[in-house]
py3Dmol code that shows the C-alpha trace and the ligand (Angstrom):
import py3Dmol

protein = """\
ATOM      1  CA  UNK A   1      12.195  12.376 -34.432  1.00  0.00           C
ATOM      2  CA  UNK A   2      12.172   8.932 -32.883  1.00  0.00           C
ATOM      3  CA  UNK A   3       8.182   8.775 -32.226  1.00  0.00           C
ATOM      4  CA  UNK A   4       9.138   6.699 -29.043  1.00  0.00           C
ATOM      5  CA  UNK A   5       6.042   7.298 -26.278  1.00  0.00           C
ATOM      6  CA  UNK A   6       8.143   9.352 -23.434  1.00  0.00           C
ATOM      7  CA  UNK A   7       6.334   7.762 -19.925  1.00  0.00           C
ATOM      8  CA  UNK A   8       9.022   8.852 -17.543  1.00  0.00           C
ATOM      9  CA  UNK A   9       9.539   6.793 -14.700  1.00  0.00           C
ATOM     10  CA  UNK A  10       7.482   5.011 -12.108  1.00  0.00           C
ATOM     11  CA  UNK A  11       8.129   7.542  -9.231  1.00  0.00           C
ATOM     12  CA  UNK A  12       7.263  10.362 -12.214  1.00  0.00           C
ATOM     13  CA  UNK A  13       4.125   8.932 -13.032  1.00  0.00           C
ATOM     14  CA  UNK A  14       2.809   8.132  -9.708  1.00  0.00           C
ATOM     15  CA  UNK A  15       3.724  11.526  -8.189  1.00  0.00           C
ATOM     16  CA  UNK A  16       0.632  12.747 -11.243  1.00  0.00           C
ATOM     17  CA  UNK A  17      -1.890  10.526  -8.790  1.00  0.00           C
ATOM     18  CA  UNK A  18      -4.138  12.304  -5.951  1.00  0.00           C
ATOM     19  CA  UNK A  19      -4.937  11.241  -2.405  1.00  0.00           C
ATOM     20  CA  UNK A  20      -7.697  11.753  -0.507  1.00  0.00           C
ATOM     21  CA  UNK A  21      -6.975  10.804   2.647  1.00  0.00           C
ATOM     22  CA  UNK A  22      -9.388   9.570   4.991  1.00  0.00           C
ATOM     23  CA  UNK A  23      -7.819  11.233   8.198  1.00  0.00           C
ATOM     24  CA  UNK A  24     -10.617   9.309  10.365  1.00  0.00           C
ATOM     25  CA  UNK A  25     -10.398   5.923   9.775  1.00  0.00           C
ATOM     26  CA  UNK A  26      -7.878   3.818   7.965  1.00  0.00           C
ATOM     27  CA  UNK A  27      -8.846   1.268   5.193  1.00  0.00           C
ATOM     28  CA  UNK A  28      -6.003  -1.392   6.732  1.00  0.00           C
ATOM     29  CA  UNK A  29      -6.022  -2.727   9.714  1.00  0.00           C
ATOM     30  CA  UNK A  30      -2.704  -4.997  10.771  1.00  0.00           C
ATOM     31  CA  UNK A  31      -3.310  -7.924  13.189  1.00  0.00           C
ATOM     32  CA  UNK A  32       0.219  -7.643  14.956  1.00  0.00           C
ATOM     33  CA  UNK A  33      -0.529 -11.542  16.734  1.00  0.00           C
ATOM     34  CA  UNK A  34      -0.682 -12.506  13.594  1.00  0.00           C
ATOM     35  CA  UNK A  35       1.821 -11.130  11.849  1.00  0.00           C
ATOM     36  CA  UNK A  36       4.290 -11.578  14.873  1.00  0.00           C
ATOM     37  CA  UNK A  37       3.350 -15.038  14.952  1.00  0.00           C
ATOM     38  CA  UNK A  38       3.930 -16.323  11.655  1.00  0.00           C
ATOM     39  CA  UNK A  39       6.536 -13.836  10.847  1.00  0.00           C
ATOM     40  CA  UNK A  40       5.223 -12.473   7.558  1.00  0.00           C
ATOM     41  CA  UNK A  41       6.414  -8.463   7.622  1.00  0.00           C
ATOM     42  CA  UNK A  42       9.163  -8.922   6.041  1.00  0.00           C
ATOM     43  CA  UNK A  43       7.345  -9.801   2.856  1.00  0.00           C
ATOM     44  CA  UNK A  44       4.171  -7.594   3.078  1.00  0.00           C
ATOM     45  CA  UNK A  45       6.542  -5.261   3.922  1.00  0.00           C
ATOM     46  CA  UNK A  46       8.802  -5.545   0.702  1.00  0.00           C
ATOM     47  CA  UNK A  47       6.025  -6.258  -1.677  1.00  0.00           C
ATOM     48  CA  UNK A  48       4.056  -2.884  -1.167  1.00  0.00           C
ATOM     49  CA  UNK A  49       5.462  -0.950  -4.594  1.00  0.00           C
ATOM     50  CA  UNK A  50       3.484   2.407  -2.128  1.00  0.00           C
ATOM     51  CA  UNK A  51       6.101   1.660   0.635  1.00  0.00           C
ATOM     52  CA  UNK A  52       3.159   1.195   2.901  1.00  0.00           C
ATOM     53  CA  UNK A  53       4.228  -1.167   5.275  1.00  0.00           C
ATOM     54  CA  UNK A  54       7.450  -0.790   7.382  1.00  0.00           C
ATOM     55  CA  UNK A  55       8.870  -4.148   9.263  1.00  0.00           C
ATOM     56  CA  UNK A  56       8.833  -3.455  13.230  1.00  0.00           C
ATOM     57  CA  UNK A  57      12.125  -4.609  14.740  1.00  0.00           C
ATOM     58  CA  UNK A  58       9.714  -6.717  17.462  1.00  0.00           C
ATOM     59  CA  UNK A  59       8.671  -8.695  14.340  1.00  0.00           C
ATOM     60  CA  UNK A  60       5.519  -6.335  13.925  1.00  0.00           C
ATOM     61  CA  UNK A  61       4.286  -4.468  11.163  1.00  0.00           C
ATOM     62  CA  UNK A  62       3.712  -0.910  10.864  1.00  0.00           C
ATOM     63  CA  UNK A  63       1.561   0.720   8.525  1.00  0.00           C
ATOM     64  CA  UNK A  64       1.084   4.198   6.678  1.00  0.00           C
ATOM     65  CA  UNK A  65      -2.141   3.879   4.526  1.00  0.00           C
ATOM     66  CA  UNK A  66      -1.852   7.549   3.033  1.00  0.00           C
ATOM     67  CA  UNK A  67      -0.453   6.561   0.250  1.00  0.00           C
ATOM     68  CA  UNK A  68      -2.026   3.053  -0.511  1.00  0.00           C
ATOM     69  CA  UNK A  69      -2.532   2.601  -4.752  1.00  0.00           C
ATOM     70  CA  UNK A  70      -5.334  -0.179  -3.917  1.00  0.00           C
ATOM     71  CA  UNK A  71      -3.266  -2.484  -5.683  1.00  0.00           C
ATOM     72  CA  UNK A  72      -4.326  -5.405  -3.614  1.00  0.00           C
ATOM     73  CA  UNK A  73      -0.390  -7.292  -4.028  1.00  0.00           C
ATOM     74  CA  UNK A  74      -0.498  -7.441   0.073  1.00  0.00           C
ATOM     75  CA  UNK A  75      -3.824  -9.161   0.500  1.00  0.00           C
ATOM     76  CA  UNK A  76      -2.151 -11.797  -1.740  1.00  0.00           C
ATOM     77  CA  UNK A  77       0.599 -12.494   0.263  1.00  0.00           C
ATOM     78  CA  UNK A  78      -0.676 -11.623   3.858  1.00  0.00           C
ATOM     79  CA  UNK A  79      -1.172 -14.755   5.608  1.00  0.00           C
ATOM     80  CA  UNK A  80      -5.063 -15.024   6.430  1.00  0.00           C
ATOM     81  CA  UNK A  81      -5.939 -12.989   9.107  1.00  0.00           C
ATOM     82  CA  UNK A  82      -2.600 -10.840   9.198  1.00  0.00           C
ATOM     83  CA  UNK A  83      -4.685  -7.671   7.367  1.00  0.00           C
ATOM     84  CA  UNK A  84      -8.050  -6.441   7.209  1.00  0.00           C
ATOM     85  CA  UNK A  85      -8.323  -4.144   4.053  1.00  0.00           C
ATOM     86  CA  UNK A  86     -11.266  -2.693   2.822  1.00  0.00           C
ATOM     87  CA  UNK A  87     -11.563  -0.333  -0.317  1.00  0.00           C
ATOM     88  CA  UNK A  88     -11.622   3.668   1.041  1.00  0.00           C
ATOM     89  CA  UNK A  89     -14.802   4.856   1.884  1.00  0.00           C
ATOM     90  CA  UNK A  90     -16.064   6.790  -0.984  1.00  0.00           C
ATOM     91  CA  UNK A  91     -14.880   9.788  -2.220  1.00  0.00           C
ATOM     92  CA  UNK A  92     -11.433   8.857  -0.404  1.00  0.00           C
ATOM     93  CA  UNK A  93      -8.224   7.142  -1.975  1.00  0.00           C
ATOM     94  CA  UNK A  94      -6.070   6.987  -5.092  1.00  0.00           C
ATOM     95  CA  UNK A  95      -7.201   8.517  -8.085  1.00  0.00           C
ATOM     96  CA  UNK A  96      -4.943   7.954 -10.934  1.00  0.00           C
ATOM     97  CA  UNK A  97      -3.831  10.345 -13.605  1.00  0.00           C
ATOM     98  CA  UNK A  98      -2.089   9.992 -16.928  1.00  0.00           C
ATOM     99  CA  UNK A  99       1.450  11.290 -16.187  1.00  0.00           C
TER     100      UNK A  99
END
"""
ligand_1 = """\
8
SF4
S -3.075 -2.459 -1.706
Fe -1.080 -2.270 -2.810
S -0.396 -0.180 -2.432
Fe -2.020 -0.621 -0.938
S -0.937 -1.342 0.879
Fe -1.458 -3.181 -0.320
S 0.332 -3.558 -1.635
Fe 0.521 -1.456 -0.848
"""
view = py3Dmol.view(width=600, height=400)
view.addModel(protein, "pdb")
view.setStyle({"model": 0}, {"cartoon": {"style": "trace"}})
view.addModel(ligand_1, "xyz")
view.setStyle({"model": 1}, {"stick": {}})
view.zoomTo()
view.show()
């Protein structure tokens, strides 16, 4: 017996979280002038670890907030004024589990 902790991997231990998904209003809003204009997708896009964001072939930025972990990573690379994210309204979002 090794006694090594067994975690499993990321994709393991996030498919243990729940969503509540707030089917009326979503909790991230994407300014598309913005984004467009200072060409930023790309790397809101790729720094998402929910796969949130997908990059728009006009340069635009799409967005899926379903499965947002409220990580916050893409507020801090989001030029200002590219997103408006808010925390889910209550009773709405992730809730993590142990896996
Ligand atoms: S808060 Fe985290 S998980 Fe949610 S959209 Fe931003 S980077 Fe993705």
């Amino acid at each position: 017996m090794s006694g090594a902790l067994q975690v499993g991997s990321v994709p393991e231990r996030l498919a243990h979280n729940r969503y509540a998904l707030d089917e009326d209003e979503s909790h991230i809003v994407v300014d598309q002038d913005v984004v467009r204009s200072t060409g930023c997708a790309g790397v809101i896009a790729r720094c998402c670890p929910a796969h949130v964001y997908t990059e728009l072939p006009d340069g635009g930025l799409g967005v899926e907030y379903a499965a947002c972990l409220e990580c916050g990573t893409c507020l801090a690379v989001a030029p200002e004024g590219a997103l408006s994210w808010h925390y889910p309204r209550g009773g709405f979002g992730v809730s993590f589990r142990e896996g």
